[in-house]
C-alpha positions in Angstrom: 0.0 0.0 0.0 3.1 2.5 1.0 4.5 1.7 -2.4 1.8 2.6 -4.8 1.2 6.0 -1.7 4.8 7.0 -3.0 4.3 6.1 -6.6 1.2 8.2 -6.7 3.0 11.3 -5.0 5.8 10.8 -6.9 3.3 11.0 -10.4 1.9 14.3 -8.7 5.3 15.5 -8.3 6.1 14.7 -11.6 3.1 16.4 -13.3 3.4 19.1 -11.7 7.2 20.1 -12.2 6.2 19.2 -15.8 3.7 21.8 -16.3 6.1 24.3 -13.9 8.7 23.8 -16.6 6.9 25.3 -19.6 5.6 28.5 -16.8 7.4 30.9 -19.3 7.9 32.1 -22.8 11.4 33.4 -24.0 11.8 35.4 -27.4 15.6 35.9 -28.1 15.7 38.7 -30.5 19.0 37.2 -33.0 21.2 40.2 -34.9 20.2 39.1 -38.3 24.0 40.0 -39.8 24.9 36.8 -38.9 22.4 34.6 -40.5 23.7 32.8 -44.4 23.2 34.8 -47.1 20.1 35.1 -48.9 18.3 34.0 -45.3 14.9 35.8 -44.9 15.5 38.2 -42.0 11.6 38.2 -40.6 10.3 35.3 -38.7 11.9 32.6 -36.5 15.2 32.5 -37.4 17.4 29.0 -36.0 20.4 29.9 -38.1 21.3 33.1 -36.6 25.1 32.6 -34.9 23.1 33.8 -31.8 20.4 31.7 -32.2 19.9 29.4 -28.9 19.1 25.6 -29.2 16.5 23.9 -27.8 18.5 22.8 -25.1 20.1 25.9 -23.9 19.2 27.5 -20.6 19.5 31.5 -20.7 17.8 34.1 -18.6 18.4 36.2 -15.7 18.2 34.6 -11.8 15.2 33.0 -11.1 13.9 33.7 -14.8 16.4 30.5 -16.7 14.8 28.6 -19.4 15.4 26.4 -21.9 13.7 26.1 -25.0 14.1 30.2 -26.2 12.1 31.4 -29.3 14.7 33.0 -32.0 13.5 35.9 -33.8 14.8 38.1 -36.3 14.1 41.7 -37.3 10.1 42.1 -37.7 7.5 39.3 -37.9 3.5 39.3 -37.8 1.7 37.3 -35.5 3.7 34.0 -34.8 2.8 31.1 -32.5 5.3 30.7 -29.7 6.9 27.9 -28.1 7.0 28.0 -24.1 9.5 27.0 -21.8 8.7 22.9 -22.3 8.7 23.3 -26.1 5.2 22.8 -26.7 3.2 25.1 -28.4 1.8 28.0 -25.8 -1.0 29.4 -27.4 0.1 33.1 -27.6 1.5 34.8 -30.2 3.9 37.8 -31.0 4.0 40.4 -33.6 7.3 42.7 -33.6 8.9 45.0 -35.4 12.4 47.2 -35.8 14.0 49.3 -37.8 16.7 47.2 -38.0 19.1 44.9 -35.7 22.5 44.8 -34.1 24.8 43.1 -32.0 26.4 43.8 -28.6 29.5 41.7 -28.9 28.7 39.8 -25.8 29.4 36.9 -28.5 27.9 33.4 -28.7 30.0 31.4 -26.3 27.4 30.8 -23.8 24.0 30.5 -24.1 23.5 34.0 -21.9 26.1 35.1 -24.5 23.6 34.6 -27.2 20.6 35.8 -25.7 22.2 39.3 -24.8 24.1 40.2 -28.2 21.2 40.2 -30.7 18.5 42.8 -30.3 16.1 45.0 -32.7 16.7 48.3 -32.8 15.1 52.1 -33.0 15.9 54.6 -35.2 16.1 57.5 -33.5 13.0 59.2 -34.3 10.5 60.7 -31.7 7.2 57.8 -31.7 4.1 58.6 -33.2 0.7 59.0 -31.7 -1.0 55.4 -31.2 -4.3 55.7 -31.4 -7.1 53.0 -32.5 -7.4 51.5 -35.0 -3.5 51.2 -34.9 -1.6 50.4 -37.6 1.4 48.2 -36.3 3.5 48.6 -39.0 3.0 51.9 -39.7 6.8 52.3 -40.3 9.7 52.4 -37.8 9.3 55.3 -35.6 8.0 53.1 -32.6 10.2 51.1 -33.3 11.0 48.5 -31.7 7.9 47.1 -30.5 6.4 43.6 -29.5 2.7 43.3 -29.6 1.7 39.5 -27.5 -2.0 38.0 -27.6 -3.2 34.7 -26.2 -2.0 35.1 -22.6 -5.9 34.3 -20.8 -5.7 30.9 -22.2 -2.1 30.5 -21.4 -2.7 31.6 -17.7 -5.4 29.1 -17.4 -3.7 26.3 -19.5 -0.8 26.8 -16.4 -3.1 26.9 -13.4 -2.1 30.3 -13.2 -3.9 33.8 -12.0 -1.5 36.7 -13.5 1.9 36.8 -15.5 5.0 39.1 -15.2 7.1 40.7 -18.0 10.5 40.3 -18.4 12.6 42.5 -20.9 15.7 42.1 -21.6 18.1 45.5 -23.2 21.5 46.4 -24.3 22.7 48.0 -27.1 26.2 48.5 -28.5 27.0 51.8 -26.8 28.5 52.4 -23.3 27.8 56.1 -23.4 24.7 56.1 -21.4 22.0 56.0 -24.0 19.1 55.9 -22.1 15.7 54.1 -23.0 12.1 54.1 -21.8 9.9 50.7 -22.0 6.2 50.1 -20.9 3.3 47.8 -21.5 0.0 49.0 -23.2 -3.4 48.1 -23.5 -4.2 46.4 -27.1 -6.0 44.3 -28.9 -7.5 42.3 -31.3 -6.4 39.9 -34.8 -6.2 42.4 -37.5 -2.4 44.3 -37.0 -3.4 47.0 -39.2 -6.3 47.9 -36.8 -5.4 47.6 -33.3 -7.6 48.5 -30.3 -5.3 50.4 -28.4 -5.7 51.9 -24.5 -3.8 53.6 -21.4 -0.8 52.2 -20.0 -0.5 48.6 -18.1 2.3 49.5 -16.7 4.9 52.7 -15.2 7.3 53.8 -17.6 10.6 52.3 -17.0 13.9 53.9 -18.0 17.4 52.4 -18.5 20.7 53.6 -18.8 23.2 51.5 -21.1 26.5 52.1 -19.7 28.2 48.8 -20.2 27.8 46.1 -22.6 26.7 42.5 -21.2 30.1 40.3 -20.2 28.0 37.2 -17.5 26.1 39.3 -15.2 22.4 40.6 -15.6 21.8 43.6 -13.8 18.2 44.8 -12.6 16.6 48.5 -13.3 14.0 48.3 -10.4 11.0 49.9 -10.5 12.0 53.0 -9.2 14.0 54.3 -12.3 10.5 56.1 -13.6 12.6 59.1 -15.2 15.0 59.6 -17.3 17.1 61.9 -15.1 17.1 59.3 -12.5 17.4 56.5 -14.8 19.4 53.4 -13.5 22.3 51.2 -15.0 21.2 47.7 -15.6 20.2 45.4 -19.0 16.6 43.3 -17.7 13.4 45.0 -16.0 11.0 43.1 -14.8 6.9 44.3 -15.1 4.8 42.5 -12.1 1.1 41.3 -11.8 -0.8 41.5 -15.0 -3.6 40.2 -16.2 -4.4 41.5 -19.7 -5.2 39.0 -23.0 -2.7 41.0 -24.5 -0.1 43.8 -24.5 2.0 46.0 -26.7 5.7 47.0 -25.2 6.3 50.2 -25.8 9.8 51.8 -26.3 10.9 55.3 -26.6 14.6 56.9 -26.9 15.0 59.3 -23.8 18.3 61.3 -22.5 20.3 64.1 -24.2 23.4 61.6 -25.8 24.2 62.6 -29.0 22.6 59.6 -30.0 19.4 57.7 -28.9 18.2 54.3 -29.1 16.0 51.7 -27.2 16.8 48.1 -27.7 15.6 45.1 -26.8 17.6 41.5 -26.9 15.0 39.3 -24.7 11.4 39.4 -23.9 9.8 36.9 -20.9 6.3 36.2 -19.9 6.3 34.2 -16.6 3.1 32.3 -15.4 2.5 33.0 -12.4 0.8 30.4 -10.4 -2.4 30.6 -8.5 -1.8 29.7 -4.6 -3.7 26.5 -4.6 -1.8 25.2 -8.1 1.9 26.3 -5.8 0.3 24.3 -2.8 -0.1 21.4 -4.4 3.3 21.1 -5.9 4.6 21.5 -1.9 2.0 18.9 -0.6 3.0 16.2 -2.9 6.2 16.6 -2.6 6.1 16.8 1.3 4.0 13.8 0.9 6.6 12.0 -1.0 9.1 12.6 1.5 7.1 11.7 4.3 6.7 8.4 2.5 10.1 7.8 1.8 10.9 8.2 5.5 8.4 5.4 6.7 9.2 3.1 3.9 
């Protein structure tokens, strides 16, 4: 009786770290210089020297996964793999003006998921308004717009979902950029529903370019006079089907850009789905003991 006890704590252990694994959705944004010649530079891109395999584990702490999406310069809506390798459910449209590297290189998998990122150009943004056109041009560039996340969220057990976006450019000088989440919506990217802000504006100094170690901009760098040093913010308790991440160029450097490498959206899991990972495996334990 004990045996099949522990075998059937051992299963709810089991399916639960299962379905904990694939809790997230990584897009590594790859510098489309390196792909072969004649590649396509829009959609998923595998081939990209920066491109991460299946297999390779990349993120800040508390935020590694395996299993990374690879995406060049600008694609329309795209299914995404999560964290397990199955298919999520949501899907991303993004777009840039271009991309670039960081010479953090492609010797580690962190390595690869900070030197690609798409780019801006410079330019003020434009109003968005509804219906929004999301490829309008590049002067909000570089934008990510996500849709799918309520059936996600339930799919995971899971009750809200944080944002985690990754930046560095090539520069040391202290370019500066500003990143937020908006309301959107809907299938059709040439006539978005657009609304207020999900989010406080987040601004990030780049004054060193990624060599191992990921450094947080924490939610108090809301100006661009205070803005903080760091490459990854993080954007906490949200609940929305779907977002647009915003990005605009900010400071007084000579010149002005707002990159982004990464982009994370971590499940977050509902009390009684985190409870029940804890209870089987204390239950496990306990049976191991009196075995």
């Amino acid at each position: 009786m004990l045996r099949f006890i522990r075998l059937g704590c051992l299963a709810a252990v089991l399916t639960v770290s299962a379905t904990a694994s694939a809790q997230s959705i990584g897009a590594n944004f790859i510098d489309t210089r390196s792909v072969p010649a004649g590649t396509p530079e829009n959609g998923v891109r595998n081939e990209a020297a920066d491109s991460l395999a299946a297999g390779d584990a990349a993120g800040a702490p508390g935020f590694v996964q395996s299993n990374w999406n690879n995406l060049g310069r600008w694609g329309g809506l795209t299914a995404l793999n999560d964290a397990g390798g199955a298919a999520s459910g949501v899907s991303a449209a993004w777009d840039s003006g271009n991309t670039w590297g960081t010479d953090a290189g492609t010797a580690s998998p962190d390595a690869k998921l900070m030197q690609g990122y798409i780019d801006s150009n410079g330019a003020p943004n434009t109003a968005v308004t509804t219906p929004y056109n999301f490829f309008p041009g590049v002067q909000n560039d570089p934008q990510v717009y996500v849709s799918g996340l309520s059936q996600y969220l339930a799919s995971r057990g899971a009750s809200s979902y944080n944002v985690v976006v990754y930046v560095d450019g090539d520069a040391t000088e202290g370019r500066t950029g500003e990143y937020w989440l908006q309301q959107a919506s809907g299938g059709d990217l040439g006539a978005l529903t657009v609304g207020g802000d999900l989010t406080p504006h987040l601004f990030v100094r780049d004054t060193s370019n990624f060599t191992g170690a990921y450094d947080l901009v924490t939610a108090a760098s809301t100006s661009a006079g205070a803005a903080e040093e760091g490459n990854y913010l993080v954007f906490t308790g949200l609940t929305a089907d779907s977002f647009l991440l915003r990005t605009e160029e900010a400071g007084t450097t000579a010149t002005l850009r707002a990159p982004v490498n990464a982009l994370q959206i971590i499940a977050v899991p509902e009390p009684a789905a985190a409870g029940l990972l804890g209870l089987a495996a204390a239950g496990l334990l306990v049976r191991r003991r009196k075995a």
